[in-house]
DRENMIDREN-453154 format. One record per residue: x, y negated, z negated of N, C-alpha, C in turn. Coordinates in pm, whole numbers. Layout:
DRENMIDREN-453154
R|n.x|n.y|n.z|ca.x|ca.y|ca.z|c.x|c.y|c.z
R|X|Y|Z|X|Y|Z|X|Y|Z
...
This chain:
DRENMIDREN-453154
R|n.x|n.y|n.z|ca.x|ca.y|ca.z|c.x|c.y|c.z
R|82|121|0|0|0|0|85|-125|0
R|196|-76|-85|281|-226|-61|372|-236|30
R|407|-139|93|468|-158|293|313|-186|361
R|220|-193|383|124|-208|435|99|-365|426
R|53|-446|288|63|-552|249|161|-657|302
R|313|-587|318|426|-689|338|408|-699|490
R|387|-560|556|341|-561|688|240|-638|761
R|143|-683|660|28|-746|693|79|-925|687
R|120|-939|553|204|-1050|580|300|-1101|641
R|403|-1036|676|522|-1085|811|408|-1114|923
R|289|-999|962|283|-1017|1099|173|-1127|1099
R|80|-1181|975|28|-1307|1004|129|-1419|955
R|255|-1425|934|347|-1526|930|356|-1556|1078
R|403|-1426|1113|487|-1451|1320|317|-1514|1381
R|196|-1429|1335|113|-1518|1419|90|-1677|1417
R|105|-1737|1310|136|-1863|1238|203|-1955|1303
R|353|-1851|1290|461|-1911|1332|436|-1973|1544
R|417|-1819|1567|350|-1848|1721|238|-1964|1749
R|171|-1955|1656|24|-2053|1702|90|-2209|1681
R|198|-2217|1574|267|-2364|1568|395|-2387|1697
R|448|-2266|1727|459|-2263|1891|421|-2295|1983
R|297|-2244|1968|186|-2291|2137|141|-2362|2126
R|142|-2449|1980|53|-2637|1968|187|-2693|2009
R|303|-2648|2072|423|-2762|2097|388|-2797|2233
R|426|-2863|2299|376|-2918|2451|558|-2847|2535
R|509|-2768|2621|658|-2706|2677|723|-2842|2760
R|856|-2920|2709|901|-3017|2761|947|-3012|2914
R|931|-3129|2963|966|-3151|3118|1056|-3253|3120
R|1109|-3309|3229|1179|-3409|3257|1161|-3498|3367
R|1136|-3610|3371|1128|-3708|3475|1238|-3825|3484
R|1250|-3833|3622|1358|-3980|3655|1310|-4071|3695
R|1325|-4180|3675|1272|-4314|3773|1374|-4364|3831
R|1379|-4394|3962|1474|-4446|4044|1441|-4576|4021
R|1569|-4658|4008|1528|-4816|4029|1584|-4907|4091
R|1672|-4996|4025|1783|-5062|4135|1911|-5065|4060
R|1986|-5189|4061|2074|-5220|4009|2109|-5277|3894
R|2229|-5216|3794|2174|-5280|3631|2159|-5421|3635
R|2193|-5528|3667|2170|-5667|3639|2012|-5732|3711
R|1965|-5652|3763|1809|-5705|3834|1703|-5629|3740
R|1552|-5649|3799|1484|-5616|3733|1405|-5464|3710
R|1460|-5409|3839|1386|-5289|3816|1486|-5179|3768
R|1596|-5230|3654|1619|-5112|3606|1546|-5144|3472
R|1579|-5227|3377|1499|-5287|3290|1331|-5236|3320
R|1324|-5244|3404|1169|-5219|3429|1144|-5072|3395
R|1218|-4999|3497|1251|-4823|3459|1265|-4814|3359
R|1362|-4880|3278|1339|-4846|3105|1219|-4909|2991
R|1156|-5007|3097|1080|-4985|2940|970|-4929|2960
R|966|-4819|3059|877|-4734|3148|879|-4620|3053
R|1013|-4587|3043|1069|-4468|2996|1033|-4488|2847
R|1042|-4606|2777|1068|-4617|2663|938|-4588|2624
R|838|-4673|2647|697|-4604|2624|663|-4497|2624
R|715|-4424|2734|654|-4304|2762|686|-4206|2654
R|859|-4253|2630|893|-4127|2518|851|-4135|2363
R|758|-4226|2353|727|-4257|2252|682|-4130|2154
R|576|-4090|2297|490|-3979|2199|537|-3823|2301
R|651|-3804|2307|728|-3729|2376|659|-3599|2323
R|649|-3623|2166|611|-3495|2086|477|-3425|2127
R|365|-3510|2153|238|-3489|2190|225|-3489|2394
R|274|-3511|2468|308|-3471|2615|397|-3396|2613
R|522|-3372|2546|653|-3317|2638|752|-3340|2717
R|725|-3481|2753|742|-3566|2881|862|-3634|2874
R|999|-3619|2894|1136|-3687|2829|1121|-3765|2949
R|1157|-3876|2981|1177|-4013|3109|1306|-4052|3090
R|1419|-4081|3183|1525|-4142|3205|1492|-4220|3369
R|1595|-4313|3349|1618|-4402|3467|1782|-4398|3551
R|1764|-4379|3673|1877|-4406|3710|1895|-4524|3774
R|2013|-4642|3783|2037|-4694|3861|2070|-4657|3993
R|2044|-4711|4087|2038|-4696|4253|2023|-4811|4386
R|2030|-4799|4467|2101|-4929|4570|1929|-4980|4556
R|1825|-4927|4527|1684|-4964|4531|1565|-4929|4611
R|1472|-5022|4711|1365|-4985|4763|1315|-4851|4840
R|1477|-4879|4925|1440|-4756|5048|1548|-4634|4973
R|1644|-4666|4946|1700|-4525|4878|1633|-4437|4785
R|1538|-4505|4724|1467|-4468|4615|1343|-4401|4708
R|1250|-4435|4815|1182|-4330|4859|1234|-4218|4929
R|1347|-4226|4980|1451|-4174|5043|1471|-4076|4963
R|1503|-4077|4861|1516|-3987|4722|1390|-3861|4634
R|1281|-3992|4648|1172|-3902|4652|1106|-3842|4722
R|1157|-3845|4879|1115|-3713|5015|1215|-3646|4932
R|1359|-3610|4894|1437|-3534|4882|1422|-3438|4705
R|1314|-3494|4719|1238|-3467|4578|1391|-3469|4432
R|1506|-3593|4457|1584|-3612|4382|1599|-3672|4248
R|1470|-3733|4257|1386|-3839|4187|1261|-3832|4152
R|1149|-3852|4051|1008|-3809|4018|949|-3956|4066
R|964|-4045|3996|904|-4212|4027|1029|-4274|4109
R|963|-4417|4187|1060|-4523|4231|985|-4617|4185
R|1103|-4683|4185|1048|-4870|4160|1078|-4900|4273
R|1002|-4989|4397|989|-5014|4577|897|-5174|4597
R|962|-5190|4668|897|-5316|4726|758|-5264|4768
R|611|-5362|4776|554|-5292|4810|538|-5295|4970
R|610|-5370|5052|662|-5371|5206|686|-5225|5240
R|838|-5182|5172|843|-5092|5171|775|-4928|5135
R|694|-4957|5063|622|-4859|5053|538|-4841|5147
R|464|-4974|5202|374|-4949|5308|452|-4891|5433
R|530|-4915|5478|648|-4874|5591|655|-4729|5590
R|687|-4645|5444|726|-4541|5400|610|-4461|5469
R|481|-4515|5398|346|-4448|5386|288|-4398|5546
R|312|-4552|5607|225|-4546|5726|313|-4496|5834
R|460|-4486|5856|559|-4440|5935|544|-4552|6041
R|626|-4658|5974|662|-4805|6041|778|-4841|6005
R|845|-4914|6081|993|-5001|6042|1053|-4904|6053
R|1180|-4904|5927|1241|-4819|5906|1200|-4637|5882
R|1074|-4662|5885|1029|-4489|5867|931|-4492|6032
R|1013|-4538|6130|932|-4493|6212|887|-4367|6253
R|816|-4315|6264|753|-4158|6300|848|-4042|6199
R|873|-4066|6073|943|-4070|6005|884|-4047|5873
R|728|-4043|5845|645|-4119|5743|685|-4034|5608
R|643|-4038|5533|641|-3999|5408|498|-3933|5339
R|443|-3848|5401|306|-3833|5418|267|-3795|5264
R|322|-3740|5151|252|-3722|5036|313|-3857|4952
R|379|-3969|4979|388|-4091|4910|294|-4120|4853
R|276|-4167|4698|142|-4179|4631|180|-4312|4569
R|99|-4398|4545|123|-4530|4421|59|-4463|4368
R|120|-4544|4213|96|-4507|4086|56|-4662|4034
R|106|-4770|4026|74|-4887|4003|177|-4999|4050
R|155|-5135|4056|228|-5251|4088|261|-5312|3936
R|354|-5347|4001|456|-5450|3913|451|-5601|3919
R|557|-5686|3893|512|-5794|3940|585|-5839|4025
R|528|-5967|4086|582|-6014|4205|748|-6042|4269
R|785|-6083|4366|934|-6024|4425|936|-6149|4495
R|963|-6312|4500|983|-6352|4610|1169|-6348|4699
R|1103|-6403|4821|1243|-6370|4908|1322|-6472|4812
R|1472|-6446|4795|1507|-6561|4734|1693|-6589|4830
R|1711|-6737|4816|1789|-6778|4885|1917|-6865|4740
R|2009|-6803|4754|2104|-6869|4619|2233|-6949|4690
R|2250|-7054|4737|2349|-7104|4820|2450|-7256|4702
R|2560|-7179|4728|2678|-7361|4660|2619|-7460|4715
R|2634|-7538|4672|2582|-7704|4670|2674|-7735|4770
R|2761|-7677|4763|2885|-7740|4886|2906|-7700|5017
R|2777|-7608|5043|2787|-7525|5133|2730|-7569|5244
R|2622|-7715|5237|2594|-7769|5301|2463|-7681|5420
R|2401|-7611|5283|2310|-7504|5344|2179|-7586|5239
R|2054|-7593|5326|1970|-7658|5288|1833|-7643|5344
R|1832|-7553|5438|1721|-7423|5472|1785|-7330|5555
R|1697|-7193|5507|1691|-7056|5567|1758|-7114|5730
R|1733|-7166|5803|1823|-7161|5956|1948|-7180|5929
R|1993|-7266|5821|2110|-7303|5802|2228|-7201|5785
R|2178|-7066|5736|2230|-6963|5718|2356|-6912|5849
R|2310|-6936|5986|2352|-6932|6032|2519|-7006|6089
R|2636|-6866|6099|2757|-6948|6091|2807|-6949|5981
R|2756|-6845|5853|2805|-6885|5712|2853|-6806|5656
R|2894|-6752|5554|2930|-6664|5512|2785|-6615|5414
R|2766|-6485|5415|2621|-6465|5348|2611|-6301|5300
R|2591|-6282|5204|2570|-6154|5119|2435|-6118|5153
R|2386|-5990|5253|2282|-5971|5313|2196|-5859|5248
R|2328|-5802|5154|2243|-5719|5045|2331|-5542|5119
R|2304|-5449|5037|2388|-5351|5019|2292|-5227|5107
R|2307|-5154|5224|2244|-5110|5286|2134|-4974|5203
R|2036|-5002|5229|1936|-4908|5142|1919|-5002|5028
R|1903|-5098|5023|1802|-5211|4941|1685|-5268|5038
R|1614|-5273|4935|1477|-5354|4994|1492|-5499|5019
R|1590|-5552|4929|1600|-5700|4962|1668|-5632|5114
R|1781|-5575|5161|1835|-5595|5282|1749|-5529|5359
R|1669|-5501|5367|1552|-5451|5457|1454|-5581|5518
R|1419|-5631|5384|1366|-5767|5402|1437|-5879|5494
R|1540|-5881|5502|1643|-5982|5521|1649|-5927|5648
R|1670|-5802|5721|1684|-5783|5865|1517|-5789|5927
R|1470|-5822|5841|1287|-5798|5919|1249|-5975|5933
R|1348|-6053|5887|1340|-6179|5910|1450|-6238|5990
R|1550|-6198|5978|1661|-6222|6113|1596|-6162|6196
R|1549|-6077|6256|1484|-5984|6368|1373|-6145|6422
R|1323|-6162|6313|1234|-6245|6357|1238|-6360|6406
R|1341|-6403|6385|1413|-6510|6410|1534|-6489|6582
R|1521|-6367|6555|1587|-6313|6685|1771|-6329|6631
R|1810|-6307|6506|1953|-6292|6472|1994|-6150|6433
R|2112|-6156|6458|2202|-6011|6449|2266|-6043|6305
R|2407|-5982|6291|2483|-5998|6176|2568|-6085|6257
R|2590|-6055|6374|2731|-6151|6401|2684|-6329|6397
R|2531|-6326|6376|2521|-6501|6376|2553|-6551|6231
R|2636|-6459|6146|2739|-6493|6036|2844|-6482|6040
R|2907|-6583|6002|3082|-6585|5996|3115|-6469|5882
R|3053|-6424|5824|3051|-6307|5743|2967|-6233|5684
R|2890|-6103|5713|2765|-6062|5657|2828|-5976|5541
R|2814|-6011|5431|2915|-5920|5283|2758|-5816|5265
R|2797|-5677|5196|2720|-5606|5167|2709|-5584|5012
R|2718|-5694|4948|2758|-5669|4779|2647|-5663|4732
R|2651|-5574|4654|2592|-5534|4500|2480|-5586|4442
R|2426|-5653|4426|2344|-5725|4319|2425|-5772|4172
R|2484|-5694|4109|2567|-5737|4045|2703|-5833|4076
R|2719|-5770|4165|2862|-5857|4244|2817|-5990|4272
R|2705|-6019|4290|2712|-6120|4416|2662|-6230|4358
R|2646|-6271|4214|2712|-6425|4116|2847|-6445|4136
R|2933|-6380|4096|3084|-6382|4074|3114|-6426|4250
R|3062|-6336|4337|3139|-6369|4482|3070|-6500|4516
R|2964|-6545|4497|2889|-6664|4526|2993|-6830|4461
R|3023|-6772|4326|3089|-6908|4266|3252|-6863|4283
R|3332|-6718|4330|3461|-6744|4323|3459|-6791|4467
R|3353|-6888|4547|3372|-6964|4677|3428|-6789|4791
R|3397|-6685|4769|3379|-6613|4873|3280|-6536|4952
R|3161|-6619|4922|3021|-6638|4997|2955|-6766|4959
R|2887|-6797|5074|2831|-6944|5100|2670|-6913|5044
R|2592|-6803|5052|2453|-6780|5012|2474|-6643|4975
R|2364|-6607|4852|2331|-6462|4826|2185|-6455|4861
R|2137|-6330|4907|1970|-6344|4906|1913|-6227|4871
R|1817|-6183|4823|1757|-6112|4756|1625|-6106|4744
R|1573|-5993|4714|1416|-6006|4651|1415|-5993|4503
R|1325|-6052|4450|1384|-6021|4295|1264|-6079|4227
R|1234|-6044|4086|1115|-6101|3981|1239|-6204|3932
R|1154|-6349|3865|1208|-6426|3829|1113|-6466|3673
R|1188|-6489|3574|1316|-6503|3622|1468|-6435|3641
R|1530|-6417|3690|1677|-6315|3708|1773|-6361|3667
R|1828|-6257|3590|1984|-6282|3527|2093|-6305|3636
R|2094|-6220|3728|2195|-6282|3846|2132|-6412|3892
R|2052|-6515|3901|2025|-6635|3924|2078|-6735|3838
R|2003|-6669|3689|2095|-6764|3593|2264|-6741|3588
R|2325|-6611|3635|2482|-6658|3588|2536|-6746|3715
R|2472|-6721|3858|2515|-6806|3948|2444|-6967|3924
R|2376|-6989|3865|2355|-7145|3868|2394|-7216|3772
R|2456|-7098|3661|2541|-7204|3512|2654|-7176|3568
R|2707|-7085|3646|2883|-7116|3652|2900|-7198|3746
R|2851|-7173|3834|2895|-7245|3961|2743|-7386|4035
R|2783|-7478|4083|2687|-7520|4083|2606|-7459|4234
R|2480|-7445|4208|2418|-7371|4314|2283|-7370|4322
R|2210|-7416|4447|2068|-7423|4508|1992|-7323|4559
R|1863|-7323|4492|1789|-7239|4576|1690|-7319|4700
R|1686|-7215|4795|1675|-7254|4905|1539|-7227|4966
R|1459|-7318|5002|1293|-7270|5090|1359|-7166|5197
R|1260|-7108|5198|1203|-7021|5308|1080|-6997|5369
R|1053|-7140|5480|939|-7164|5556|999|-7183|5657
R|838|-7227|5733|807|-7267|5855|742|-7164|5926
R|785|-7164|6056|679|-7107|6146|687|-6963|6165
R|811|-6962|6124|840|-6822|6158|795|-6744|6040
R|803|-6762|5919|796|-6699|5808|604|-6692|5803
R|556|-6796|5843|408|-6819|5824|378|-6726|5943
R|400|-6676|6048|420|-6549|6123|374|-6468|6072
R|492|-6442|5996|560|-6276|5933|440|-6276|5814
R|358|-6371|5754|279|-6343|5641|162|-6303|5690
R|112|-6436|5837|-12|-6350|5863|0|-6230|5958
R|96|-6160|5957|80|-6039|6059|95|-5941|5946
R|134|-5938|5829|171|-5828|5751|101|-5837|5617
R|38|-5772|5586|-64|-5755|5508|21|-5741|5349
R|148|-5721|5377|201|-5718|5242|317|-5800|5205
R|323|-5884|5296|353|-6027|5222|273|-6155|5190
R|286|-6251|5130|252|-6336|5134|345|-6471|5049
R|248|-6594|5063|354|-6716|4999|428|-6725|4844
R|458|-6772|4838|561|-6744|4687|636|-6863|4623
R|609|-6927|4530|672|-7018|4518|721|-6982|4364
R|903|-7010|4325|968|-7024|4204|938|-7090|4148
R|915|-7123|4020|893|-7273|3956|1001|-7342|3940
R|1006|-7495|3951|1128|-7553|3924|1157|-7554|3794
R|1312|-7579|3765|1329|-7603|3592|1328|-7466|3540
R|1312|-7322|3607|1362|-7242|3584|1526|-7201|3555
R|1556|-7283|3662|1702|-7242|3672|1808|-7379|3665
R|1905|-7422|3614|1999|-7479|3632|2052|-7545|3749
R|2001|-7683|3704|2087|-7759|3859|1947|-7737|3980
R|1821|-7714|3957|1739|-7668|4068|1549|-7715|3963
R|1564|-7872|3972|1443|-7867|3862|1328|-7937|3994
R|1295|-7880|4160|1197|-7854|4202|1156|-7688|4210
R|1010|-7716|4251|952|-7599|4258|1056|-7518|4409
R|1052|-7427|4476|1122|-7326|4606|1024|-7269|4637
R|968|-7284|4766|874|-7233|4861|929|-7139|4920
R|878|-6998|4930|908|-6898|5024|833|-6783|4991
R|874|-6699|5084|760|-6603|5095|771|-6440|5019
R|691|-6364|4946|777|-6212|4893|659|-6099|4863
R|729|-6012|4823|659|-5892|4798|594|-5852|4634
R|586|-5717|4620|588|-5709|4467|622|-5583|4423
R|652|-5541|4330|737|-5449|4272|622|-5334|4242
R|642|-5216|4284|559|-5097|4225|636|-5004|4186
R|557|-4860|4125|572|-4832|4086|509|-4688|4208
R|609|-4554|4279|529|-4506|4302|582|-4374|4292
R|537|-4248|4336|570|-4139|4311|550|-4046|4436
R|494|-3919|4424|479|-3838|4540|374|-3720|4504
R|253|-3664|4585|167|-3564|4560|235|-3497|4472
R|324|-3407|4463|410|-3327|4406|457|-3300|4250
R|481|-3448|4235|444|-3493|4106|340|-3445|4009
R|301|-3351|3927|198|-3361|3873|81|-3463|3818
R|-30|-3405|3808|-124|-3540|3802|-100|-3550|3618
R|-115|-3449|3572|-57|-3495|3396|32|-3556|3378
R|139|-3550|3486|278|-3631|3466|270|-3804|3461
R|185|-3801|3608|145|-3954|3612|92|-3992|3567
R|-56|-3941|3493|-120|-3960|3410|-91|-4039|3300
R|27|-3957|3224|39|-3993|3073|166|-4105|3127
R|184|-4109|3206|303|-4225|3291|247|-4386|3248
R|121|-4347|3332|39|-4474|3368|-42|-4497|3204
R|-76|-4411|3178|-136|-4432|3005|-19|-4521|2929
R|75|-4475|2908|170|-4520|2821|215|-4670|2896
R|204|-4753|3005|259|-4861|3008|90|-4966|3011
R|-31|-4905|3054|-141|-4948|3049|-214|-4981|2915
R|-161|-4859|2815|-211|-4881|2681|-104|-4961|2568
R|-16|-5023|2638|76|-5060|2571|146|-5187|2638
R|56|-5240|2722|90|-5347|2804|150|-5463|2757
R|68|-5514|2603|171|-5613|2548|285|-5600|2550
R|275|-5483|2475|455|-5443|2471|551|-5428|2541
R|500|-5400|2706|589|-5382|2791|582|-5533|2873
R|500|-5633|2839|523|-5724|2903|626|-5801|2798
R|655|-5755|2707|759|-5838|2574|883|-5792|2673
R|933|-5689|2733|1030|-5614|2716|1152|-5749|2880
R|1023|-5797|2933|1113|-5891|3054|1047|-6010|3083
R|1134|-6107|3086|984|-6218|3127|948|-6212|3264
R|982|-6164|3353|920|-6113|3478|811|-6051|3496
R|783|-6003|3325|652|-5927|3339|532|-5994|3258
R|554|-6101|3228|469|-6168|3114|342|-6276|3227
R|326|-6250|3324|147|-6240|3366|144|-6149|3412
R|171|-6003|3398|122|-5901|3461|11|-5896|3373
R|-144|-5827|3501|-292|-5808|3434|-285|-5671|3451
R|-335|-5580|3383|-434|-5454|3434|-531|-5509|3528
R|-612|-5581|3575|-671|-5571|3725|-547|-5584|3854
R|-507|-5663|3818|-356|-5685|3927|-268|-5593|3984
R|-256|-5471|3793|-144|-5386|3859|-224|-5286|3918
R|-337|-5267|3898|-425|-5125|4005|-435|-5184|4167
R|-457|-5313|4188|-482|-5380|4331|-351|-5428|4395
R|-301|-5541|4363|-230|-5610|4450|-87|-5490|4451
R|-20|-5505|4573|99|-5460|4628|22|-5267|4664
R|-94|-5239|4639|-47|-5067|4628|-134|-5032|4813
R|-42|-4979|4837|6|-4966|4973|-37|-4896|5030
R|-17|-4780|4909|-26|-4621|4998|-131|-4540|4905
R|-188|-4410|4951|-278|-4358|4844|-264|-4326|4683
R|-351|-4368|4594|-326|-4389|4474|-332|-4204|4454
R|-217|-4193|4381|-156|-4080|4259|-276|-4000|4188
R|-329|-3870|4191|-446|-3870|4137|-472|-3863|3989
R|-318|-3917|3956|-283|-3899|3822|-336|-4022|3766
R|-284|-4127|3841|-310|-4238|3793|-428|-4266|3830
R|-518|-4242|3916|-652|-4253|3972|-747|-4213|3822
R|-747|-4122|3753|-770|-4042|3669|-755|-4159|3531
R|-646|-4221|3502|-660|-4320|3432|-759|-4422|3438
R|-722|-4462|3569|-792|-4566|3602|-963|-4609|3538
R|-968|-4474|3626|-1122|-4414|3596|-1188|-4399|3442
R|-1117|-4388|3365|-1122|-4341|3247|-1150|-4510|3163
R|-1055|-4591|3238|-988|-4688|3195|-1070|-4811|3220
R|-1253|-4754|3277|-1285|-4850|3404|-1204|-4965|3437
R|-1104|-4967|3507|-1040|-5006|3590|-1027|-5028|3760
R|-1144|-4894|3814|-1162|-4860|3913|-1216|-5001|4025
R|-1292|-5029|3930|-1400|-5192|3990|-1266|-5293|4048
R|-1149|-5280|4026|-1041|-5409|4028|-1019|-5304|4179
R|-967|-5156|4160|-893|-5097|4232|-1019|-5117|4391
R|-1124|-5129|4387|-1257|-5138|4479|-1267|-5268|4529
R|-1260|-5321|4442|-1264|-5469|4487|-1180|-5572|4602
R|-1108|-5472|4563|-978|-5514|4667|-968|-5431|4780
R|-1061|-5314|4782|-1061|-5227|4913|-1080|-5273|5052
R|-1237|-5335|5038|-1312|-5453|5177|-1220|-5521|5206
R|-1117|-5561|5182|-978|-5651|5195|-875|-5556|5301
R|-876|-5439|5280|-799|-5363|5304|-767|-5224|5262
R|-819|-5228|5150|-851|-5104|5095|-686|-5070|5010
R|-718|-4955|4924|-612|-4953|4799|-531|-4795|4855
R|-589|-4738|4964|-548|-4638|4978|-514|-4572|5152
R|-453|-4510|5179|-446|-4445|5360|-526|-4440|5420
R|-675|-4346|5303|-769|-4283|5375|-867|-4410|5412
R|-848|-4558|5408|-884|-4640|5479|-805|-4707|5595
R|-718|-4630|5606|-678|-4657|5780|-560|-4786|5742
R|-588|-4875|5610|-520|-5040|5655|-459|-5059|5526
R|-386|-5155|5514|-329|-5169|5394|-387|-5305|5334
R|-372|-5320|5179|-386|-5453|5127|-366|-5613|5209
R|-479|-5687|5179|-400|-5803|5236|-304|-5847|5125
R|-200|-5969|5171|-124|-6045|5094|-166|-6065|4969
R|-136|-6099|4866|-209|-6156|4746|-123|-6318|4746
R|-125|-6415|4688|-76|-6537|4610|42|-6462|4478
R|162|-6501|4513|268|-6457|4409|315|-6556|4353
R|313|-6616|4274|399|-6702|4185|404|-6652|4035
R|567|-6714|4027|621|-6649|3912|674|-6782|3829
């Protein structure tokens, strides 16, 4: 009776033990691709991650970020399924989605958004001495065009194109870094840097306190073109008095930052993705001031390109949120299976 008893007890211990087993959530791992450490979408990737791992214990769900050249490497990454999320222009995503531009016949057919970020305008960073004082001026100069497989340098050849310029209509087209390209801007071995970027940006502020340096419009006819033919740009203006040495407002035109993934992805994955920065939005708008007017109606509508994630769809829904994501459809609709993409939205930062 008392081997029977001890028997009875070990084996409802192990069942115990098992049942506090199978209440554990079996852990996974996710990456977010983003850009470069001194811009915004690595910061962004992390406080993506940071949320998420909050309640790691109750999902399973560990999140890291890698740094990466950005827009297009990063979907580039997620066809190669190298990567779970990207942080992408939403230009680029539409490109990706619909098999245009750079993804000509090329498409990315299970590309999913998950949500938008905030806004990206084109931005122009030129020395005061450089005697550069609009976007044409560029020409003949020395100019940092951005590092191949960035979205800013994607951007930047979809507006020389438009303009009908090559690289050689620069006395030097540099391919630097995002990080690099304060330091090369004020050690006088580039005349302009340009970029897409949330503002405000740390590479803006170290190039306009060291060195003295202007930001530059980006209008006229050509650019007012490129907005009404493309449904995912539109106008953009910096505020002045943001930055050092530059206290007007800067007119020009940009994108906006998302957030997207791939069918493949699980929908629990995205799910508790999109939960954790939606239910915690204050907090993640504390984490950059780039993100401090982001709305929940905004981030389900403006910039999302390609078909929504059914992970995040699933939030949404839950979240009534759906009415923002609809609303914006008759416009263009939030997803493929309407044939068209978003119009432009109004970006200012």
């Amino acid at each position: 009776m008392r081997t029977l008893a001890l028997t009875l007890t070990f084996a409802a211990g192990m069942t115990a033990a098992a049942g506090a087993q199978a209440q554990q959530p079996q852990e996974s791992f996710v990456t977010i691709g983003t850009g470069g450490v001194t811009g915004v979408y690595y910061p962004a990737g992390g406080a993506i991650c940071r949320l998420l791992n909050r309640n790691r214990d109750q999902h399973g769900i560990r999140c890291s970020v890698e740094s990466t050249e950005g827009s297009i490497f990063n979907l580039n990454a997620l066809r190669d399924d190298e990567i779970d999320f990207g942080v992408v222009q939403s230009d680029w995503q539409y490109h990706a989605s619909q098999g245009t531009d750079r993804f000509q016949g090329n498409a990315i057919e299970d590309l999913r958004s998950v949500f938008a970020l905030h806004a990206e305008p084109f931005t122009v960073v030129a020395r005061q001495d450089s005697g550069i004082e609009t976007f044409e001026d560029l020409q003949g100069k020395r100019v940092n065009v951005g590092p191949p497989g960035s979205g800013a340098r994607g951007t930047m050849e979809v507006l020389m194109d438009a303009y009908g310029w090559s690289m050689d209509d620069f006395s030097l087209a540099a391919e630097l870094s995002p990080n690099e390209q304060a330091q090369a801007l004020c050690d006088n071995n580039v005349d302009a840097i340009v970029f897409a970027v949330g503002h405000p940006s740390g590479t803006i502020q170290e190039a306009t306190t060291a060195c003295p340096s202007v930001l530059v419009d980006v209008t006229g006819d050509v650019v007012e073109k490129l907005i009404s033919e493309n449904p995912y740009y539109a106008e953009a203006t910096i505020p002045g008095g943001m930055y050092q040495g530059n206290p007007e407002p800067t007119d020009t035109f940009g994108v906006r930052a998302t957030i997207v993934s791939t069918a493949d992805v699980p929908g629990d994955t995205v799910y508790e993705l999109t939960k954790a920065v939606f239910e915690n939005l204050d907090d993640f708008k504390r984490l950059h001031p780039a993100f401090q007017e982001l709305t929940r109606e905004e981030m389900v509508s403006r910039g999302v390109t390609a078909q929504l994630h059914e992970g995040s769809q699933r939030y949404f829904e839950e979240a009534n949120l759906m009415d923002a994501v609809q609303a914006d459809a008759p416009q263009g609709g939030q997803t493929q299976q309407d044939g068209q993409a978003p119009q432009g939205e109004q970006t200012q930062q």
